[in-house]
LOVOTOR-380949 format. One line per 2 residues: number of its first residue (from 1); their letters; for each residue x, y, z of C-alpha. Coordinates in nm, 3 decimals. Each point is the difference from the previous one (the first is absolute). Layout:
# residues N
NUM> a> X,Y,Z | ...
***
This chain:
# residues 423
1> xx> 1.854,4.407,-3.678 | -0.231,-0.094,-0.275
3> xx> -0.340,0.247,-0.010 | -0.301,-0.139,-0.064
5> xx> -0.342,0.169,-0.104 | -0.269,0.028,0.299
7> xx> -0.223,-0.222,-0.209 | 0.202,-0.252,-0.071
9> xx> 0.161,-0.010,0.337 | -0.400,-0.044,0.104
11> xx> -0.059,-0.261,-0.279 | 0.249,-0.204,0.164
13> xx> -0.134,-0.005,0.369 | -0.291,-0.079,-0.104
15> xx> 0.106,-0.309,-0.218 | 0.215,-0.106,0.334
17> xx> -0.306,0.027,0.191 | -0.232,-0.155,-0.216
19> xx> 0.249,-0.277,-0.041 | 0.086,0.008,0.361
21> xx> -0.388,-0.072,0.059 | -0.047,-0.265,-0.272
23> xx> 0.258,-0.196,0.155 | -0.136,0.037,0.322
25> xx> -0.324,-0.117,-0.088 | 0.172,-0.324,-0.203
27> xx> 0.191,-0.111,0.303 | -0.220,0.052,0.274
29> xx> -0.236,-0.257,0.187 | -0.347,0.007,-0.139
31> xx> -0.328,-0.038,0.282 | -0.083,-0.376,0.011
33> xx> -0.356,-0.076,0.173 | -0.110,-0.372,0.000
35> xx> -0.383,-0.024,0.000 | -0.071,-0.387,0.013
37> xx> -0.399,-0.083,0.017 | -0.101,-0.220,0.300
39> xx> 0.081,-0.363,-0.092 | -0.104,-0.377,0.189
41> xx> 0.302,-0.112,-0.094 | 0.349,0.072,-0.099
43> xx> -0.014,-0.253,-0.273 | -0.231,0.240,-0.178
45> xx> 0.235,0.289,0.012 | 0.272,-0.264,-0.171
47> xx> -0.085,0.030,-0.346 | -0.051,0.423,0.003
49> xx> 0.375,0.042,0.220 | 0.178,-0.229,-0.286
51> xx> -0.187,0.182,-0.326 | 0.037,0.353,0.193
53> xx> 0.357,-0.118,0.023 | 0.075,-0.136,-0.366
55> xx> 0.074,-0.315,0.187 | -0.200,-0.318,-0.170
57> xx> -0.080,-0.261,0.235 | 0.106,-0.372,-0.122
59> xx> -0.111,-0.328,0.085 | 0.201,-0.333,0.061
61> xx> 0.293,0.094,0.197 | 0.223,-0.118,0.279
63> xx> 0.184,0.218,0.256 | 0.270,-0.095,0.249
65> xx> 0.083,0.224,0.292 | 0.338,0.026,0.107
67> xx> 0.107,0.175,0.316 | 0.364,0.145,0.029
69> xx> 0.307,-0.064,-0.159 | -0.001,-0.389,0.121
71> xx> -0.322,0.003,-0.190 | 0.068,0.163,-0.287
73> xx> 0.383,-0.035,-0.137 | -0.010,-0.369,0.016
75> xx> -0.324,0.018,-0.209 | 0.167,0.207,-0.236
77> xx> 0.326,-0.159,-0.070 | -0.236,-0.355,-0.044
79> xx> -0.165,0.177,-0.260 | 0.384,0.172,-0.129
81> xx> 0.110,-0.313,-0.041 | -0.354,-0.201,-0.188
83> xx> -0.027,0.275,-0.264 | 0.047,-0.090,-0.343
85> xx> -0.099,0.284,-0.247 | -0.007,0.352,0.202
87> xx> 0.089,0.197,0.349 | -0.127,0.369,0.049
89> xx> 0.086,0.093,0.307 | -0.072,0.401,0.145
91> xx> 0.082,0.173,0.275 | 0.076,0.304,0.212
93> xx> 0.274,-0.113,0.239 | 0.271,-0.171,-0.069
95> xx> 0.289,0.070,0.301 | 0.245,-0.189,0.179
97> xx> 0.028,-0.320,0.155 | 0.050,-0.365,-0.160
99> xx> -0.344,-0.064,-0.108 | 0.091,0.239,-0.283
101> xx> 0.289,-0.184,-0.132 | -0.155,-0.339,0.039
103> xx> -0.309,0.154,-0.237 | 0.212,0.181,-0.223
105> xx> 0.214,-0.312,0.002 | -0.371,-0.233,-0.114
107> xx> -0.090,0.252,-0.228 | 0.356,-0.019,-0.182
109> xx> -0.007,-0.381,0.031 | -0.362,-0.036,-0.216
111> xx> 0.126,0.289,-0.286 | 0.341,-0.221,-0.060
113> xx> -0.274,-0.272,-0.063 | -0.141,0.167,-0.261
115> xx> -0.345,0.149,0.192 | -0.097,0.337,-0.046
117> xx> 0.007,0.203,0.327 | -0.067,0.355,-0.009
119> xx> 0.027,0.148,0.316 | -0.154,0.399,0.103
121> xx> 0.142,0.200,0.310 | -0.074,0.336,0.097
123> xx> 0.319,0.198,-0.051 | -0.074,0.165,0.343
125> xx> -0.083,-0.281,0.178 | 0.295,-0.240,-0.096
127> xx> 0.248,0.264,-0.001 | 0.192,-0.201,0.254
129> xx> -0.007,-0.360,-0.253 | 0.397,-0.010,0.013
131> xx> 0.121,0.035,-0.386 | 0.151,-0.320,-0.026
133> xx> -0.345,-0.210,0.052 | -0.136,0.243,-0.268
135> xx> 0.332,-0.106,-0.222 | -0.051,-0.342,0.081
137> xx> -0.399,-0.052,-0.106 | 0.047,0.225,-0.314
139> xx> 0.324,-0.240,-0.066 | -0.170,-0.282,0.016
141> xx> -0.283,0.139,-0.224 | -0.260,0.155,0.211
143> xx> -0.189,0.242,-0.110 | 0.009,0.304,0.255
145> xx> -0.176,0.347,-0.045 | -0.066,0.239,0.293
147> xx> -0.310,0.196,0.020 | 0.068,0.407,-0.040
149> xx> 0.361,0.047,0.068 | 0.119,0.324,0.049
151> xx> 0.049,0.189,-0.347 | -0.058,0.358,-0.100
153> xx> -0.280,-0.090,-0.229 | -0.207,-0.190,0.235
155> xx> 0.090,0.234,0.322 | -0.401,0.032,0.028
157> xx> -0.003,-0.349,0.075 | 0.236,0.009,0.265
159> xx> -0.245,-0.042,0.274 | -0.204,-0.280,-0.153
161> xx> 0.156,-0.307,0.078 | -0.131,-0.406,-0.025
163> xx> -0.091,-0.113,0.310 | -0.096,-0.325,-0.131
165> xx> 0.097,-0.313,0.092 | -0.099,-0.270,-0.227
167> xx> 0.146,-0.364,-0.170 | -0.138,-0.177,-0.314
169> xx> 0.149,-0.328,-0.069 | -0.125,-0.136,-0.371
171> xx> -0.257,0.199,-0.010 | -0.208,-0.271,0.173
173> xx> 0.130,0.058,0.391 | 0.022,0.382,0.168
175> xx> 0.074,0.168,0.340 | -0.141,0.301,0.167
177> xx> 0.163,0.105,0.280 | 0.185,0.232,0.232
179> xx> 0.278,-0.123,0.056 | 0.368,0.200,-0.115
181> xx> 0.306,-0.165,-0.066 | 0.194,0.028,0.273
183> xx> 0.113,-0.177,0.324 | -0.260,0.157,0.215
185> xx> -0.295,-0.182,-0.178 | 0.180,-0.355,0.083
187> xx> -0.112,-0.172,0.276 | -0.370,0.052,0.194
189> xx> 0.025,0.280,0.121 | 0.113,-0.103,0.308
191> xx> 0.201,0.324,0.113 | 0.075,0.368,-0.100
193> xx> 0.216,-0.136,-0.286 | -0.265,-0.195,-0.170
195> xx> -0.265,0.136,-0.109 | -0.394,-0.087,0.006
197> xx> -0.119,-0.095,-0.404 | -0.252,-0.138,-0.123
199> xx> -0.042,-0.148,-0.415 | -0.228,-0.198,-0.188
201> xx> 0.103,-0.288,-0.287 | -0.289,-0.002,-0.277
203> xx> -0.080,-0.285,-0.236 | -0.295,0.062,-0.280
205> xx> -0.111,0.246,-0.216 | 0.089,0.286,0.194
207> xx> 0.398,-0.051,-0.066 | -0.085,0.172,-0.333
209> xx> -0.132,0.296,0.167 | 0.346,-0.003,0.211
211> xx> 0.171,-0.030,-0.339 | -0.151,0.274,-0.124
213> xx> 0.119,0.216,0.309 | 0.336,-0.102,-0.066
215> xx> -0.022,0.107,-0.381 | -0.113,0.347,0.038
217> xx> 0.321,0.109,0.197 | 0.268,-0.210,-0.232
219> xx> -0.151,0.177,-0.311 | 0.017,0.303,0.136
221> xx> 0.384,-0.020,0.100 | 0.067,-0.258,-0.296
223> xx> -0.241,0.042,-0.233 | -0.001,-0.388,-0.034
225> xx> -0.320,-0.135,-0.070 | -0.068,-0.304,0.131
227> xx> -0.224,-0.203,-0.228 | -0.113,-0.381,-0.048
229> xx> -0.084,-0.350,0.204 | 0.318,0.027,0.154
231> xx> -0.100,0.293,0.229 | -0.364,0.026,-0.065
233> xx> -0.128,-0.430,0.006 | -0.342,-0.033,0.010
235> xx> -0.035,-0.109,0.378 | -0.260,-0.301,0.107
237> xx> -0.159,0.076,0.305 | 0.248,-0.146,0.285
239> xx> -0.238,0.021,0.302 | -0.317,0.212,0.104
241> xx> 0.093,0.302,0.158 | -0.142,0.355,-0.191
243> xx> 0.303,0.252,-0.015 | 0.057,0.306,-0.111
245> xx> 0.327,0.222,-0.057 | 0.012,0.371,0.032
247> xx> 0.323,0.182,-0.101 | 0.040,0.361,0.088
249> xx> 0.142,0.233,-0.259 | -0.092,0.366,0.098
251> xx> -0.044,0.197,-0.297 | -0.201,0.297,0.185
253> xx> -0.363,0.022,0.168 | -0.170,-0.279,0.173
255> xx> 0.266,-0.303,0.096 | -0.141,-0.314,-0.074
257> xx> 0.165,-0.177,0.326 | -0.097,0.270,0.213
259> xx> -0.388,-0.020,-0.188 | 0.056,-0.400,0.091
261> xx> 0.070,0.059,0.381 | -0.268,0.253,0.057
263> xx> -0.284,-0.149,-0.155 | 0.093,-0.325,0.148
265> xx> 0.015,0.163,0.345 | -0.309,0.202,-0.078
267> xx> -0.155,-0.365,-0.087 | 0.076,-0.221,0.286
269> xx> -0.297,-0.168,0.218 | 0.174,-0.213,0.260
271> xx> 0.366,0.044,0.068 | 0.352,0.209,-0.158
273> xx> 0.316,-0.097,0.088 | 0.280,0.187,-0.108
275> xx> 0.386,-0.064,0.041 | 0.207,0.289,-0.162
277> xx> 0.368,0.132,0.032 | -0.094,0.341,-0.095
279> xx> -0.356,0.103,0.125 | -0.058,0.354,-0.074
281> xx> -0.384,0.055,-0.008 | -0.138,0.328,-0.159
283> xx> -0.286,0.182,0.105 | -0.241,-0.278,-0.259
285> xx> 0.131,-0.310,0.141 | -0.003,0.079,0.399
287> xx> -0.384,0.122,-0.100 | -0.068,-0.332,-0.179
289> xx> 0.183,-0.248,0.331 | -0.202,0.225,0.231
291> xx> -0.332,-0.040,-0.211 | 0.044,-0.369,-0.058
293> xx> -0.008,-0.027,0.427 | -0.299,0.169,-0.014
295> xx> -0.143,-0.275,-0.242 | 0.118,-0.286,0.220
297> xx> 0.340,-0.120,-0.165 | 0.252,-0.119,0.223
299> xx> 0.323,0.180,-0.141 | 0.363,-0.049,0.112
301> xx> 0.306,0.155,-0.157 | 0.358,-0.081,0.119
303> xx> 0.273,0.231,-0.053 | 0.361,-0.027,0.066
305> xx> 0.087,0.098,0.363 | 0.370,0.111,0.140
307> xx> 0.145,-0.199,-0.290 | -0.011,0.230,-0.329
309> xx> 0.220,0.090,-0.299 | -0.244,0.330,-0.032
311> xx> -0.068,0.136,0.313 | -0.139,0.338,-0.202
313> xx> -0.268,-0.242,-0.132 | -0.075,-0.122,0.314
315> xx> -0.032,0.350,0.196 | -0.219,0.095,-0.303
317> xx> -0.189,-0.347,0.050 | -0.059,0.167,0.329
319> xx> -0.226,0.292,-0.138 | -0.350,-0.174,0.039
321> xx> 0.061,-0.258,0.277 | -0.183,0.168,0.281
323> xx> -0.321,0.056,-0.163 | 0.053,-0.351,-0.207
325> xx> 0.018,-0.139,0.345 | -0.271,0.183,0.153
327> xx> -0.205,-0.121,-0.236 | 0.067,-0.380,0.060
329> xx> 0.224,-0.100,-0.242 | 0.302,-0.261,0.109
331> xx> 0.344,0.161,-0.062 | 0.301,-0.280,0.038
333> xx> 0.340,0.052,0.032 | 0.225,-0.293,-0.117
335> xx> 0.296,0.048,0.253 | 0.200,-0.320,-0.090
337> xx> 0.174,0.115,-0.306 | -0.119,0.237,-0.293
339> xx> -0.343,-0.127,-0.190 | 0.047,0.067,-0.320
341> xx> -0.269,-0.199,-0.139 | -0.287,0.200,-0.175
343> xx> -0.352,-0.241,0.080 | -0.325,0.098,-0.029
345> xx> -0.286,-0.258,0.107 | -0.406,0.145,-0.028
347> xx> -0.264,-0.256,0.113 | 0.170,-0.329,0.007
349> xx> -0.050,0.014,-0.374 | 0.275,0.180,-0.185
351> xx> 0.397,0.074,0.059 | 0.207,0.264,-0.185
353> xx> 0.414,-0.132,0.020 | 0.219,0.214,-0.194
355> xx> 0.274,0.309,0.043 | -0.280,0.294,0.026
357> xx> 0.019,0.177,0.357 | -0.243,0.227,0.094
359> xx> 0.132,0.333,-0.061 | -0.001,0.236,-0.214
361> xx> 0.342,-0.066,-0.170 | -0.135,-0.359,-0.107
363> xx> -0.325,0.142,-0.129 | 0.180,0.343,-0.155
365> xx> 0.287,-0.074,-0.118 | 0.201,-0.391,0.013
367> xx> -0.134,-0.235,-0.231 | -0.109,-0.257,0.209
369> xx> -0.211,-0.360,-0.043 | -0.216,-0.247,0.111
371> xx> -0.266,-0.282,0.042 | -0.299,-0.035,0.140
373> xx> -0.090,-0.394,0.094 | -0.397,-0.035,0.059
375> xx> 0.029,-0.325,0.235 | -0.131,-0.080,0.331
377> xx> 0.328,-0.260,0.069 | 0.257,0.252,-0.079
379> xx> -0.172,0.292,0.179 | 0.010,-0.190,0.289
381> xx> 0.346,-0.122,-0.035 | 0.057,0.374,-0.042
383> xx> -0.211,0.054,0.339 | 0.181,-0.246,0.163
385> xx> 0.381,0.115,-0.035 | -0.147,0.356,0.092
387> xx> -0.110,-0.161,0.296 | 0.283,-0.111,0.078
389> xx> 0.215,0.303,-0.008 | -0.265,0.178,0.190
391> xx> 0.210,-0.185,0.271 | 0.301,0.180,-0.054
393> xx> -0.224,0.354,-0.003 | -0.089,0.222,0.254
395> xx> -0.344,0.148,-0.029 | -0.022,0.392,0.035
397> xx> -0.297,0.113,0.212 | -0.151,0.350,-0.041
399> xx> -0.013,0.095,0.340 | 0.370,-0.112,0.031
401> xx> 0.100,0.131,-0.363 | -0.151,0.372,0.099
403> xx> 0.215,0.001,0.309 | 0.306,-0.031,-0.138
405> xx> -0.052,0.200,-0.323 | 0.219,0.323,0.110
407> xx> -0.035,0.322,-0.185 | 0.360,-0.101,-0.132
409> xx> -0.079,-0.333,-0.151 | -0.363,0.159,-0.135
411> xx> 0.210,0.291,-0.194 | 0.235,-0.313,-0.129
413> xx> -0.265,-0.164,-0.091 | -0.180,0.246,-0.187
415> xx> 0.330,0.131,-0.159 | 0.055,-0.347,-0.161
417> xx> -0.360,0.005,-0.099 | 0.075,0.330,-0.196
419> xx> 0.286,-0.232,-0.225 | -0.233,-0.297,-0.015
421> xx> -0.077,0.073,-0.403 | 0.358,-0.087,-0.039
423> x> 0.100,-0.308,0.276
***
């Protein structure tokens, strides 16, 4: 037994507390109230949700939309296989299936070519990437870094993970999408074992914004700067689309995605439509949906339905539905296969495509990204494939959701809720 003094035994419980309390008050989630003037349009509210946001909106772009994994791996080997300089490439998941040798395999075929391909995976997410496709790319001269791997220095960073999905091909051509590496995004999502995504190819400009997204994670893990024409060219405009790209990179207080979402809700005139994977609202955003009823906007949100990899998100999902729905807002769910696509569409006007769901782990916590197209054509494009999978939805109904909300699934649901800082 060692003896201590009284005092200093004091001194110390105090310092733990103190400490214990300083801590407390770093981690925890901050009050966010959105207070958005009225506004005619939504347009107006454009320029103060990008500069509120640190996201700069640039002229003279063009956007592609492309819709499950029929859409989008064919797009991206084409655009494997044309570059000639540079391939960044960043992801979350990277599992099983063939689609991840035949990309590992195009990756591997471009470095023994003599192109530079640096390629980022979250050391969580792509724990499953089999070894030898690893061996193979760094073989053949990939570059390959994964974001926050598990070591004793960093074990603060354990829970922050990249949830980005992103491609840059020679600095003049980039991808923001959902989509993982994996079997279950092949296909169109035509059963349980092919998912629902949704990406966007960009031309213009912006690519140097989604460049610059890239950059910020491989210095951190590399500390390789990446300077010069070859990943930064000075872009002519390749269309006329207005873009903008928002990356999130929690560093404490107010989120800049989760700032993005809100005011954008707490902005729209006409019509919202929402398709998310992981739908959690707080207390703020169920308060915003019901408010922008009130104002006249149309708003839908689809959700994922029997089919889920999360069903704690879900049953959190759950907390606000009733009095969303009482309220007159749409609730979807997609019962076809999992959605996984995260769309936002205000006022025929502007679309956000990217990897950010609306939760708090995405605003919080994962580092997440992407863009925001200001275009009638693609908005409706957008509207239309929503549209479409409204067919594969069943509607919930208030009357028929009270009903059959037991006392057991409203304790679930509100247990989940109590973990939804963390799913």
């Amino acid at each position: 037994m060692i003896e201590l003094p009284i005092w200093l035994f004091a001194s110390m419980i105090v310092a733990i507390v103190v400490l214990g309390l300083m801590l407390w008050n770093n981690l925890r989630e901050r009050e966010f109230h959105v207070r958005v003037p009225d506004l005619n349009s939504f347009e107006e509210a454009l320029p103060s949700i990008a500069g509120m946001t640190k996201a700069v909106i640039q002229d003279g772009n063009r956007a592609e939309i492309l819709q499950d994994g029929d859409g989008f791996f064919p797009a991206l080997f084409a655009s494997i296989a044309a570059a000639k300089e540079t391939i960044h490439f960043e992801t979350y998941v990277w599992w099983s299936g063939d689609i991840c040798e035949e990309v590992a395999n195009a990756f591997a075929a471009r470095a023994r070519e003599g192109l530079e391909v640096r390629i980022m995976t979250d050391a969580m997410g792509a724990m499953k990437m089999k070894r030898a496709l690893r061996e193979l790319m760094i073989e053949a001269g990939c570059k390959l870094a994964r974001y926050h791997p598990l070591r004793l220095i960093d074990i603060g960073q354990l829970n922050k993970r990249t949830h980005r999905k992103l491609a840059i091909f020679d600095g003049r051509e980039a991808y923001v999408f959902g989509h993982g590496i994996s079997r279950i995004w092949t296909g169109h999502g035509q059963d349980k074992d092919h998912w629902r995504d949704t990406g966007a190819r960009l031309h213009g400009p912006v690519v140097n914004a989604v460049q610059s997204v890239f950059a910020q994670h491989w210095i951190e893990e590399t500390g390789e700067v990446l300077v010069g024409e070859k990943y930064f060219p000075h872009l002519e405009p390749a269309g006329k689309l207005r873009m903008h790209v928002l990356a999130g990179a929690p560093l404490g207080g107010i989120s800049d995605l989760e700032l993005m979402f809100k005011m954008s809700i707490a902005a729209a005139q006409k019509e919202l439509i929402i398709q998310n994977p992981y739908f959690i609202a707080d207390e703020e955003t169920a308060g915003l949906l019901k408010r922008a009823v009130r104002r006249g906007v149309a708003v839908q949100i689809m959700v994922p339905g029997k089919i889920t990899d999360s069903p704690l998100v879900s049953h959190a999902g759950h907390r606000h539905f009733s009095e969303m729905l009482h309220a007159g807002v749409r609730l979807f769910c997609f019962e076809r296969t999992m959605i996984h696509q995260k769309i936002m569409i205000i006022d025929g006007i502007w679309s956000h495509v990217g990897s950010t769901n609306l939760d708090s782990r995405s605003f919080d916590i994962n580092e997440e990204a992407g863009v925001g197209i200001i275009d009638e054509g693609i908005a409706a494009e957008l509207k239309a494939a929503f549209e479409e999978d409204v067919k594969s939805s069943v509607e919930l109904h208030a009357e028929s959701w009270d009903r059959g909300y037991r006392l057991w699934h409203r304790t679930l649901d509100r247990a989940c809720y109590l973990l939804s800082g963390q799913l």
